[in-house]
N, C-alpha and C positions, 0 to 999 in steps of 0.2 A: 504493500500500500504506500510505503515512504518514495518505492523508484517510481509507482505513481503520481504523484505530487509534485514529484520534483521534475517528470517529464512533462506535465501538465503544463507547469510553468516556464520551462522551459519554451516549450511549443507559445504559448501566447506572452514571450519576450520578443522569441523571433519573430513572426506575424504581427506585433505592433513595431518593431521596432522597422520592419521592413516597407509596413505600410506609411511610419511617418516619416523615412527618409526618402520615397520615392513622393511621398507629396511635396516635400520642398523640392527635391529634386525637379520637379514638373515646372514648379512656380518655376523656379533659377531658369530653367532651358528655358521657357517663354519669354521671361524678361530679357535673356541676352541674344535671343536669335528673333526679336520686335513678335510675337507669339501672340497671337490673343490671350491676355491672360484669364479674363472671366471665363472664358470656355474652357480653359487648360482645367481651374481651379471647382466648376463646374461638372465634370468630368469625376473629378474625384470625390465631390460630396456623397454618394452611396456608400464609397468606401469606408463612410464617419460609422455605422452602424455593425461594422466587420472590426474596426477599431476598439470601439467603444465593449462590443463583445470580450477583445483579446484580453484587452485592458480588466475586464469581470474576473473573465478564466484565471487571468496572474495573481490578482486579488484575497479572490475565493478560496484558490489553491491552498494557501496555508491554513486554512481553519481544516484541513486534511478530508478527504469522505470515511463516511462511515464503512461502509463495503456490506459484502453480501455475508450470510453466516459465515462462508468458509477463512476471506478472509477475518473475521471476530474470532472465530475458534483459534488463529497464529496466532494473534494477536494477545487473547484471553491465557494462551499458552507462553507467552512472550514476560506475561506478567506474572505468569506462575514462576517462572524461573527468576526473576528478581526479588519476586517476593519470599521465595526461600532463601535466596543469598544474603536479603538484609536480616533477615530474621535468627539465620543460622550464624553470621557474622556478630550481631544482637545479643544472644544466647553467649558466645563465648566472651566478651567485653563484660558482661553483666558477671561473669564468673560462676554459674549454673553449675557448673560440671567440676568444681574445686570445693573440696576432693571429690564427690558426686553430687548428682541432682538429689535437694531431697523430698520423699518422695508423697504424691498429695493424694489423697484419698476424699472418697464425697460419696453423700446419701443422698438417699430421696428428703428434698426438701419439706416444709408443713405444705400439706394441703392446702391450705387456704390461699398459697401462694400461685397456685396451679389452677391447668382445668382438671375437672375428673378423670381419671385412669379411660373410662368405657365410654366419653364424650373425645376424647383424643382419637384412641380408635376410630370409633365413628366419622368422625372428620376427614381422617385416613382414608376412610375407607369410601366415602364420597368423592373425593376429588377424581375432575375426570382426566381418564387416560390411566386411570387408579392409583393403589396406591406406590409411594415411593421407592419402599424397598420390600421384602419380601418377606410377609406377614408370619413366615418359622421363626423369625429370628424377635421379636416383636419380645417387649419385658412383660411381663403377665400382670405385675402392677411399677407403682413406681417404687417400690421397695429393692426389686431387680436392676434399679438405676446405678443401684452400687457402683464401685469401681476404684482404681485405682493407677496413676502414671498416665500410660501413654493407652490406657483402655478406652480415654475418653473419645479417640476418633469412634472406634465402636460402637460406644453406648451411642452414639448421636446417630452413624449411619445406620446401625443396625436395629438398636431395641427401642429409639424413637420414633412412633412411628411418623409423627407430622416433622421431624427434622427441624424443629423448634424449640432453641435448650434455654434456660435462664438459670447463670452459672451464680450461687451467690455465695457470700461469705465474710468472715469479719476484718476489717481490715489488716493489712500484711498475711494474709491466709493463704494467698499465694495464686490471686487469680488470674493477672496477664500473665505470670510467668504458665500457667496452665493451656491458656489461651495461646500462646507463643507453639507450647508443645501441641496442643489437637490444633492448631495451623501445618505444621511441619507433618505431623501426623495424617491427616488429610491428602496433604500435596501427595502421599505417596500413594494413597489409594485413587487419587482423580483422575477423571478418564483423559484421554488427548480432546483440546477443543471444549472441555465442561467447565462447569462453573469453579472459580477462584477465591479461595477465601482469602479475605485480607482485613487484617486487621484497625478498626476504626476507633480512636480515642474519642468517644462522645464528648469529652472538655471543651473540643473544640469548636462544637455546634450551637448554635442558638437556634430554637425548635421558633420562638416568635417572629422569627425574621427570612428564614431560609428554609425550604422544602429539603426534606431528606435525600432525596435521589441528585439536588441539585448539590446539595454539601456533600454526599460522598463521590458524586464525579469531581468536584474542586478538591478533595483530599488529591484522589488518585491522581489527579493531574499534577500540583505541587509533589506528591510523595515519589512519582513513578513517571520521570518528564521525557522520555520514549514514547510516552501517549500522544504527544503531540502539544503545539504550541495552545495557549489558552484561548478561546474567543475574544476575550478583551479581558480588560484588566480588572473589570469588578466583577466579570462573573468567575473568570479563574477555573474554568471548566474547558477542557479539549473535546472536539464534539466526537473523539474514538474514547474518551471514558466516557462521554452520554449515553455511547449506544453500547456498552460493554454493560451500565448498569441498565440500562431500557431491555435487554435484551438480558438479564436476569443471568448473565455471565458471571455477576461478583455474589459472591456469598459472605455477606457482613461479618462480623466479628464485631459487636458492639460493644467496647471496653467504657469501664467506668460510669455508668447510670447515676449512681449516687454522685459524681462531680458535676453535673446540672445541676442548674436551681431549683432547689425545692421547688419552689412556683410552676416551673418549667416541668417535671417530670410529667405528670399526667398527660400533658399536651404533647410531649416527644411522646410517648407511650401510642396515644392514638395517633399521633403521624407516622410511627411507625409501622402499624395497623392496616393502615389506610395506604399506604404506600408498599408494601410488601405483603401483596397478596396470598390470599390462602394457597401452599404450596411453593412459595419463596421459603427456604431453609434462611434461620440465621442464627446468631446466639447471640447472649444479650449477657453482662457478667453487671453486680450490683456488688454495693455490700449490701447486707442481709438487711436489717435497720431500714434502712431510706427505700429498698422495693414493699417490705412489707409498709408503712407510711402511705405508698402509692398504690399497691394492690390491692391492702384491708385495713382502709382507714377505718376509722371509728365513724366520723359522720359523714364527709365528703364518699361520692360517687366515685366507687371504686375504678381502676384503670390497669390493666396488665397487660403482658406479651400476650396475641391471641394465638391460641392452641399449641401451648409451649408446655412442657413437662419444665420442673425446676427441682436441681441439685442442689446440696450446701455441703461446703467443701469443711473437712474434719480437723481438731487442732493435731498436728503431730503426735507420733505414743514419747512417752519418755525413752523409751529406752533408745527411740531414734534420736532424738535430740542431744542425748548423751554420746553414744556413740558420733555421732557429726562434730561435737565438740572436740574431741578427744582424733579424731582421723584428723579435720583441721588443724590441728597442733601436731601431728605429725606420727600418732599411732599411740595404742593404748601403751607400750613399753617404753616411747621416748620419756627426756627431762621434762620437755615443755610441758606433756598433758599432765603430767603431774601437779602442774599446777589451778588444773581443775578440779581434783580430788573431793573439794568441801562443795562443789557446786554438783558435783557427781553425785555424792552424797546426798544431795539435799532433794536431788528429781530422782532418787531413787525412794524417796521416804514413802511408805504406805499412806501420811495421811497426804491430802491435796495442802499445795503449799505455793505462798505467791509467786516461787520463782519457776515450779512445775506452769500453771497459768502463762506465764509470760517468754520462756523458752522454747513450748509447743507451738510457739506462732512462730510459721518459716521467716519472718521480718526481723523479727526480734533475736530471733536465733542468728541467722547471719548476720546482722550489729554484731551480735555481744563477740559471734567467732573474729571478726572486721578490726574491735575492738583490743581485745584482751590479748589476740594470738601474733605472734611476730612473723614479718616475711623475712624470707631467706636473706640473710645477711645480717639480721637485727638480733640481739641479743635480749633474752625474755628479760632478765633482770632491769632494763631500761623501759618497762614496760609496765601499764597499772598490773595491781593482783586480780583477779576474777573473784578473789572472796568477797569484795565489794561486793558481786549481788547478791549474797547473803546477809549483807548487814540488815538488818531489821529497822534500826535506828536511822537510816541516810534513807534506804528505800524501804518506805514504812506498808509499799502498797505498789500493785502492777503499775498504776497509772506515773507514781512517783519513777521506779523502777525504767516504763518506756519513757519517759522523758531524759533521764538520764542516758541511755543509750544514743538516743536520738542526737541530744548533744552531746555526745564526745564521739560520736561518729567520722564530720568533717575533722576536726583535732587527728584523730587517728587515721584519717585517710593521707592526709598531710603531714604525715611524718616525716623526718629524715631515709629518703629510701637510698639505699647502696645502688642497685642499677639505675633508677629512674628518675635524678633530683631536680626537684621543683623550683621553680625561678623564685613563688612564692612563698612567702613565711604561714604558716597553720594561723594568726592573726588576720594577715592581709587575707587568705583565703575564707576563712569563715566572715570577718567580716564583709566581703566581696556576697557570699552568697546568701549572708542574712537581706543585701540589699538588693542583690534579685528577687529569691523568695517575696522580698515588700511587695517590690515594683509588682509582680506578677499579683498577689491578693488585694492591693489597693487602686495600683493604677489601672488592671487590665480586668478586673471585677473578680478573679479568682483563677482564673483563665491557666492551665497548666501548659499552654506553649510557651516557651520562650525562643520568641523568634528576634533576630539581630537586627532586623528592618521595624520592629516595634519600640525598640527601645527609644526610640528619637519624642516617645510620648514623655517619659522623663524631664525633656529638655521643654524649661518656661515657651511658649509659641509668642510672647514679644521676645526675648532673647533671640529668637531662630529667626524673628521677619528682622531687627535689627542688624544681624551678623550678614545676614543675607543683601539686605540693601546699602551696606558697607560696601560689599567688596564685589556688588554689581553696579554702583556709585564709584569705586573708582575702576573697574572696567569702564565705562562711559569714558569717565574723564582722561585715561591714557588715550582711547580708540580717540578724541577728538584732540586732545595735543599732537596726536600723531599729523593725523588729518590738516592743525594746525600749521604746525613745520614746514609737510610739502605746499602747501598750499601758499606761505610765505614765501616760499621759494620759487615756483610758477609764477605768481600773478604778480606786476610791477608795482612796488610804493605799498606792497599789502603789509598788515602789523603781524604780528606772531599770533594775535590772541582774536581775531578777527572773525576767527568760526567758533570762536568759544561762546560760554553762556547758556543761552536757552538750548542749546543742541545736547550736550551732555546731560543737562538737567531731565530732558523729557526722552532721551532714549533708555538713559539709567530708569525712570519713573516708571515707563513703559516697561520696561523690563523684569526689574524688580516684580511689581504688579503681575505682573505675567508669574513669575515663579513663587511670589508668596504673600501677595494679595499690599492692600494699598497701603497698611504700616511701613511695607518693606518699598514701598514705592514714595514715600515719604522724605525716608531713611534716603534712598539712591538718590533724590532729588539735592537732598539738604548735603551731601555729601560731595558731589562734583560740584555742584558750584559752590561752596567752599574750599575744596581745591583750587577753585580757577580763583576765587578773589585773593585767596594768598599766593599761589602763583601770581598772579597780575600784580600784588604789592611789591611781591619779593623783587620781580627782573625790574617792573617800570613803574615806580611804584611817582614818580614824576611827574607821568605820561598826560595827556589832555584827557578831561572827560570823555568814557565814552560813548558810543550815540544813546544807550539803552542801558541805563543804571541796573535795571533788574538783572540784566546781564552777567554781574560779576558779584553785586552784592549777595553774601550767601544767602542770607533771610529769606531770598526770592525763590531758594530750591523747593521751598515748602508749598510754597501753590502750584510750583511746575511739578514735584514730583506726585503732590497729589490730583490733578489732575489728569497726569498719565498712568499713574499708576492703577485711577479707579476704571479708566477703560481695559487697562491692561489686566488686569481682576478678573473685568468683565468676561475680559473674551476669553481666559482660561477658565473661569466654569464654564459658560458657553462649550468649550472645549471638553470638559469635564465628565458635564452631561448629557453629551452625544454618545460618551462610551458606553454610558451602565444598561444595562438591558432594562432596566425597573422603569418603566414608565412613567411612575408616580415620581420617580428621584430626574426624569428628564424634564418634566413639566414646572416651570419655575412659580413659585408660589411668593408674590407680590406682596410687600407692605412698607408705607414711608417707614424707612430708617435713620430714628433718630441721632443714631450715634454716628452715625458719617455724615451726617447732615451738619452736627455738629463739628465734626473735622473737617468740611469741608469751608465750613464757616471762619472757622481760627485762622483756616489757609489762605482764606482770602483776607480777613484782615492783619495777615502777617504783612503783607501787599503795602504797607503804609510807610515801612520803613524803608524800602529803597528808592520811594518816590517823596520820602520827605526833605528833600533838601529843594522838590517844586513849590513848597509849600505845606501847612497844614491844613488848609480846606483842600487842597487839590489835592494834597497824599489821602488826606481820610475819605474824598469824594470816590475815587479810584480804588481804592482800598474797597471801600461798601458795596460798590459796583459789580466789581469781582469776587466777592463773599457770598454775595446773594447768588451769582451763575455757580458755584461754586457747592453753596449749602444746597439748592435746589437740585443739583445734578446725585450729589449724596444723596439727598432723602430718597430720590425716584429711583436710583442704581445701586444703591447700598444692599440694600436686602436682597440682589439677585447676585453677590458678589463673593457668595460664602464656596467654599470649596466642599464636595460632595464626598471629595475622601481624603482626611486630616494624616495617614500614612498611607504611602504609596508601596507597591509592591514591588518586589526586586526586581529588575528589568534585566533582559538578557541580549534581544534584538532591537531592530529597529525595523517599523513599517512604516509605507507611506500610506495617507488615506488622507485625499483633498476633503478639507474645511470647508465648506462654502460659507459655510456663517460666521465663520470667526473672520474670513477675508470680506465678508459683507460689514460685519461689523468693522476692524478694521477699517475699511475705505469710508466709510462714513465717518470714523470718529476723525480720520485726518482732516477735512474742512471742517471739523468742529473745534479740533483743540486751536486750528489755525485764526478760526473768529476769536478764540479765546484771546490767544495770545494776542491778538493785534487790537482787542478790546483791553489788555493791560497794558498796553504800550501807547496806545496810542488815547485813553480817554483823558491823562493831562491836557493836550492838545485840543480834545474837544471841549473841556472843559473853557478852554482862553478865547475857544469861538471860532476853531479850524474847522475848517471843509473836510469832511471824509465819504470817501465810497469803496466801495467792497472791491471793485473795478483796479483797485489803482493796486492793489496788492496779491496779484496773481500766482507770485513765485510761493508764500505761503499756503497755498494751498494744494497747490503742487507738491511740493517737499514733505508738507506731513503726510498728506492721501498717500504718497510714496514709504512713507518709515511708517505707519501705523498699514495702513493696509497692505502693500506686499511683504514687508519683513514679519509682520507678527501673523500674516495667515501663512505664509510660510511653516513658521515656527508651530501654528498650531496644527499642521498639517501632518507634521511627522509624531509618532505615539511608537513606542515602545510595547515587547510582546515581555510578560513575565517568566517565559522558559525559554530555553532554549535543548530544543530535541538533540536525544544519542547523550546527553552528559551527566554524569550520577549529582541529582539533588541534596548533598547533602553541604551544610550551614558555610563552610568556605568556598566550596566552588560557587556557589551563590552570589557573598559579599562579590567574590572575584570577578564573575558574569556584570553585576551590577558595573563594578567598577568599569569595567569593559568597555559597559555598555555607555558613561558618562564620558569616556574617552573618546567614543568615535560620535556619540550625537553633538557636542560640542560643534566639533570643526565643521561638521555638515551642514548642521543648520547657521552656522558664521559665516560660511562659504555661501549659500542659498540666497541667505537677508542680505549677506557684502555686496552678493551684484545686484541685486533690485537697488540697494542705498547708490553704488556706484553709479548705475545707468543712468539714474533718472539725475543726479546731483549732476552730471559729465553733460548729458544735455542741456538741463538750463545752463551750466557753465560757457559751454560754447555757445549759449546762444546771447548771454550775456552779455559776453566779448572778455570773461576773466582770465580767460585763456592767451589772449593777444599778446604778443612781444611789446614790449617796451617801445612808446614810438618816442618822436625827438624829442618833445618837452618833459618826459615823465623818466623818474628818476629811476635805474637800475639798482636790483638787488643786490648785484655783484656772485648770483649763486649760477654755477656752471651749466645748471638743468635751465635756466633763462633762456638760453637760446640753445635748445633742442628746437627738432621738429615739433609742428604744434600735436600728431601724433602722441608720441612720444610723451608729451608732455598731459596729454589726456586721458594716457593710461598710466600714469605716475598721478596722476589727481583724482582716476576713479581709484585707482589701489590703496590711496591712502583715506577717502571718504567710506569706500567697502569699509574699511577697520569696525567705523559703528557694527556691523555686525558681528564681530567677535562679543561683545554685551549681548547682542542676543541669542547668539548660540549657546555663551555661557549659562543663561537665565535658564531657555527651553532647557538645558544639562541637569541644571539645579531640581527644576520641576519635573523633570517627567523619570528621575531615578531617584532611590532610596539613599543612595550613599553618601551625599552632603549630607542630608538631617543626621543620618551615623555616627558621620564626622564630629558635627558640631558634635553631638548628644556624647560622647566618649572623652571629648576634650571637655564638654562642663561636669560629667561623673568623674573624673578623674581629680578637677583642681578644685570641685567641691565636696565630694563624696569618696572622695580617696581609692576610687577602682582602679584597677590596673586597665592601661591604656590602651593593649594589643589586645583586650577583651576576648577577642577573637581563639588568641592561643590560649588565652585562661581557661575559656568555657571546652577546647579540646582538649584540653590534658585532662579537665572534670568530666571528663563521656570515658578517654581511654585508657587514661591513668589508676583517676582516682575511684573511680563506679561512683562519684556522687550525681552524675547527668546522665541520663539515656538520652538517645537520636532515634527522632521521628521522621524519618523525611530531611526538609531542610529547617524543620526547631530543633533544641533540647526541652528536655523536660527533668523534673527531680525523680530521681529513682523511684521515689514511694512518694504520692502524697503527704501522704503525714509527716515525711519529712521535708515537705515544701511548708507548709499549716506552722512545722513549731519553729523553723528559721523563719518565718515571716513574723512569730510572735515574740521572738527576742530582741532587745533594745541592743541599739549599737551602744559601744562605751565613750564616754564624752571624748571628745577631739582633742583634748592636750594629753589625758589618759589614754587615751589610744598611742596618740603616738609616742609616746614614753614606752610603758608596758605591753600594750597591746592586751591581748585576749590571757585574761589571769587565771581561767581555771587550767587546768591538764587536762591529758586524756580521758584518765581514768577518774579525774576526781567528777562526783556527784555536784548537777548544778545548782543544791542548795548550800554546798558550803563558801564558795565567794562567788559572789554576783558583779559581773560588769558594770 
């Protein structure tokens, strides 16, 4: 299906590319052999529709076709094989298999949790085309659910009969890692071409907002980017997962129910229902607790898996829990296990004892091994005692007891290791992850991905439109000194700072705006022309007035950048909300907004002080003038100016897909900012009782329609795909794809905007006559480019006006990829929040190293909930304490004997 696509496109490059080079071709031969040209070009219009066609097919191409079963069945097989490889890859990082897997056992759940034994059947046995598997093998009730290890593939294909399991259990009981094993387990019974099971983190779904078949094609596509590139970037779905789940190829694995919102459970419960038809197999894992809540409330209307049989997985026996202890320390006859002796002891005692309870749970049990037992190279005696879990007195009770493990887990993961040593200190590391854990329960609502493109929610959003119209503020103002230079250097008697001013002001505005709305277009305004007025002090600071004070005075960046900025807003949502498939999120929902109205208001009376040296009635006259066009443009555009998606997803390619509205808008707003501007420049004047007409000022309207309409519908023209097909998804090749992708959109869209800025600036130049040699009376530069060809000289003056477009390729870069907000977001966790800055290698050494991260795809996640829950609930230690001492307890010691 991939050599399909790619020939597909292939074929309608060549065919456009063929039909639009023999159409100029035509024109040219007509023109220079005296040719009728209307008939030549007459001729060819039929061919607009063959065109227009190739142009679809290239298009189209990359959202991939679905194909016919046979291709799904490769394809469905394609995914089975990665999906064992990350799983099986998974399984050994998590350390499963050291010294063995240990081993989980489960019963038939309560009834109440289920349908009836003889109402299952029944279901079974109606479904047409009948039933699934083959009614010898069938449990006789659910008592026969039993089992144990890797029986679970069994009991599901065989003695269930509607292949609907709901696995529950009490937390650390050990139910993904069960789920892991009947995934692997599965894979090896599925047919070629059958259904795939793969495993879903429920965490990451919102049942109020998203349809279930629409979130699990967006998993698979993020998780498994061989599927194919996304439709767009809010829906995050390739349309070969749509038809992989449509076609009932993927067999869910429904991990974690209980990590939904209470609120939310019963509503996923029936969209799961509703959406995975009688005779869709899946399994659904809970802890016990929150399914029964959802199942058999007490007064609310009950809601469960429909025609699911339900397990509950069993605490460990002692005698396994012991012997696991004692094998991980390196066998019942070494020195080490010896040093479990008292705790052997104590899960052998006849009566039931708080640490038999909390040892039997596979979580707790590998903690305390994680904990107490040393790796190869470490000496026991540098290590706590393990009689600590027997103190009665420090852990008075389980709950005391798991918190205690919990914390001194990360401490012990981060120890001193002979082959593997950590850049980080066990301080910087635990406090690093107490301040993930936060972020994830506070900032992101509970949410267990931790993805590297979210973290930028951290960073204050004025901080981010500040930093952003900084340094797209002085992009402007280099691109227009540049521009300045040559341009001195061309044209006879001209000054260095002659194109300076309002030019850098409203291209940085415009820009900014475009990448992070009108703060940031503020910020760019107030920013270059503040360079140019100190520039202009610095070299001439002498010089005669010059013609337009608002020119250089900085104060004046505030009205230019906000007035470019709030079109430049505009036209990225504009932009925004062509992408989302949500109809209701395209449709813009209208209301005066006060608070730009108000900024737009302050911007126009900012307007006073570089025309107060005309006066005080004539600065305030002008001033108000401008406030008013200004507040009024805020209140009616402010509220269509909000961004539909406050994090953007990691981007990989680049596609083109013409804008027509953002170049409609665009081209409109340039005759508008150009009435602006010549309504701030010129209403002194009218004020004294000068003549004005729209007539007399034609190049202004020209030049902006030219930098608002061609360069930003440009800019909005090109969008970025979030994958990129054939490359394993997972958290660095991602950032890196991103990165990539900010690499090459830059100079694209600079290049795009540079000639539309060059062309149109190089024509009115020459028609000018700025271009013209030096004649007798008028003074020489003395610059060697003077007497060039006038050539020569006019592509030495578009070269240097294209520059503006480096600001706008920079901006579209900023905006349409994840890894500026990163940026910043890493650089203010780090000088406020003391993370480590390569964030990036921190969170992989905690997936490879430490087993404190698992990897989902392209997130991490915390190994165990619970141990995301109690690092989000421990307070950092104050900031001169910290960095003094750092983290005061030990490994081994109990966290109620000194608290941070």
């Amino acid at each position: 299906m991939k050599n399909t696509d790619i020939g597909r496109r292939r074929d309608g490059w060549v065919y456009f590319s063929l039909a639009l080079v023999g159409t100029v071709g035509a024109v040219w031969v007509a023109c220079r052999f005296d040719l009728p040209v209307a008939s030549t070009v007459t001729a060819f219009l039929p061919s607009l529709a063959g065109m227009y066609l190739a142009w679809a097919t290239f298009r189209n191409a990359s959202h991939g076709p679905t194909g016919g079963p046979a291709e799904l069945g490769l394809l469905a097989d394609r995914l089975a094989a990665a999906a064992c490889e990350q799983w099986n890859a998974e399984i050994s990082l998590r350390g499963v298999n050291n010294p063995y897997p240990l081993p989980v056992a489960w019963g038939a759940a309560d009834p109440a949790l289920s349908e009836p034994w003889e109402l299952l059947c029944q279901i079974a046995l109606g479904w047409p085309g009948g039933p699934l598997s083959d009614m010898a093998g069938w449990a006789g009730s659910p008592a026969e659910l039993a089992g144990q290890d890797g029986e679970i593939a069994e009991v599901f294909v065989r003695r269930v009969p509607t292949r609907r399991l709901v696995v529950l259990g009490s937390p650390g009981s050990g139910k993904t890692v069960l789920l892991i094993r009947f995934l692997l387990g599965l894979m090896r019974e599925r047919a070629v071409g059958g259904p795939v099971p793969v495993l879903l983190p429920l965490a990451s779904w919102d049942p109020t907002a998203q349809p279930l078949d629409s979130w699990m094609a967006q998993r698979l596509t993020r998780d498994y980017p061989f599927l194919g590139r996304p439709r767009d970037a809010h829906d995050g779905a390739s349309e070969s997962a749509v038809a992989l789940v449509r076609a009932g190829l993927v067999l869910p694995l429904l991990d974690g129910f209980d990590e939904l919102p209470a609120t939310a459970r019963a509503l996923a419960l029936d969209l799961i229902n509703e959406t995975l038809a009688l005779g869709q197999a899946v399994v659904l894992s809970s802890r016990a607790d929150a399914y029964r809540e959802t199942a058999a409330p007490r007064t609310a209307l009950p809601a469960r898996l429909a025609a699911a049989a339900a397990v509950e997985l069993r605490p460990l026996n002692v005698s396994v829990a012991s012997d696991y202890l004692l094998r991980h320390a390196g066998g019942p006859g070494g020195g080490t296990a010896a040093r479990w002796q008292s705790v052997a002891a104590d899960l052998a005692a006849p009566s039931p004892t708080t640490l038999q309870d909390l040892l039997t749970n596979p979580l707790m049990l590998t903690l305390a091994a994680g904990v107490y037992n040393p790796r190869r190279g470490e000496h026991p005696a540098e290590l706590p005692d393990p009689a600590q879990l027997c103190d009665r007195i420090l852990l008075p009770d389980r709950r005391a007891a798991e918190r205690h493990l919990l914390g001194a887990y990360v401490p012990a993961a981060y120890r001193p290791h002979p082959l593997h040593p950590c850049r980080w200190s066990p301080q910087q590391a635990a406090h690093t992850l107490r301040f993930l854990a936060s972020h994830l329960q506070h900032r992101l609502r509970g949410s267990a991905d931790l993805a590297w493109w979210q973290l930028q929610s951290a960073l204050p959003r004025r901080l981010c439109s500040l930093l952003t119209g900084i340094v797209i503020g002085l992009s402007a103002w280099a691109a227009a000194f540049l521009a300045a230079f040559v341009a001195s250097s061309l044209t006879p008697g001209a000054n260095l700072w002659w194109v300076l001013g309002a030019e850098p002001a409203i291209v940085g505005g415009l820009s900014a705006g475009l990448a992070s709305g009108i703060a940031a277009g503020v910020t760019a305004g107030l920013t270059s022309t503040l360079l140019d007025g100190v520039a202009f002090w610095l070299v001439d600071p002498t010089s005669a007035e010059p013609r337009f004070p608002s020119d250089y005075v900085p104060i004046g960046g505030i009205a230019l950048g906000f007035a470019s900025g709030l079109i430049g807003s505009l036209i990225a949502t504009s932009s925004a909300r062509r992408d989302t498939t949500n109809a209701a999120a395209r449709r813009p929902s209208w209301s005066w907004h006060w608070k730009t109205c108000l900024t737009g208001l302050a911007a126009g009376l900012s307007l006073w002080f570089p025309f107060a040296w005309l006066g005080t009635i004539t600065a305030l006259a002008t001033a108000c003038v401008n406030a008013l066009v200004y507040a009024l443009a805020g209140g009616l555009l402010g509220s269509t100016t909000h961004r539909t998606s406050e994090n953007p997803a990691p981007a990989s390619a680049l596609r083109w897909s013409f804008d027509g509205r953002a170049l409609a808008l665009g081209l409109l707003a340039g005759p508008a900012v150009g009435l602006v501007l010549l309504l701030m420049d010129t209403m002194p004047a009218l004020l004294n009782g000068a003549r004005f007409s729209l007539a007399d000022h034609p190049g202004n309207y020209i030049h902006y329609t030219a930098l608002y309409g061609l360069g930003i519908g440009l800019a909005a023209s090109l969008h970025v795909r979030p994958a990129d097909e054939g490359t394993s998804q997972d958290p660095a090749t991602s950032l890196a794809q991103d990165h990539s992708t900010f690499r090459k959109l830059a100079p694209i869209t600079a290049v795009a905007a540079g000639l539309g800025f060059a062309g149109i600036y190089t024509v009115s130049a020459l028609g000018s006559g700025h271009l013209a040699p030096a004649a007798g009376g008028q003074p020489s530069t003395g610059h060697p480019m003077e007497h060039l060809p006038l050539a020569v000289r006019a592509l030495a003056y578009a070269l240097s006006l294209g520059a503006a477009g480096v600001t706008v390729g920079l901006a579209t870069a900023l905006s349409r990829t994840a890894w500026w907000p990163h940026t910043l977001a890493r650089a203010y966790l780090t000088l406020k929040h003391r993370l480590p800055y390569d964030l990036a290698a921190f969170l992989t050494d905690a997936h490879e190293r430490r087993l404190v991260l698992r990897q989902v795809g392209a997130v991490y996640q915390f190994r165990h909930q619970d141990l995301q829950h109690h690092l989000a609930a421990q307070p950092n230690p104050p900031r001169q304490a910290h960095c003094q001492t750092g983290e005061t307890r030990q490994p081994g010691e109990p966290p109620g004997a000194r608290r941070n």
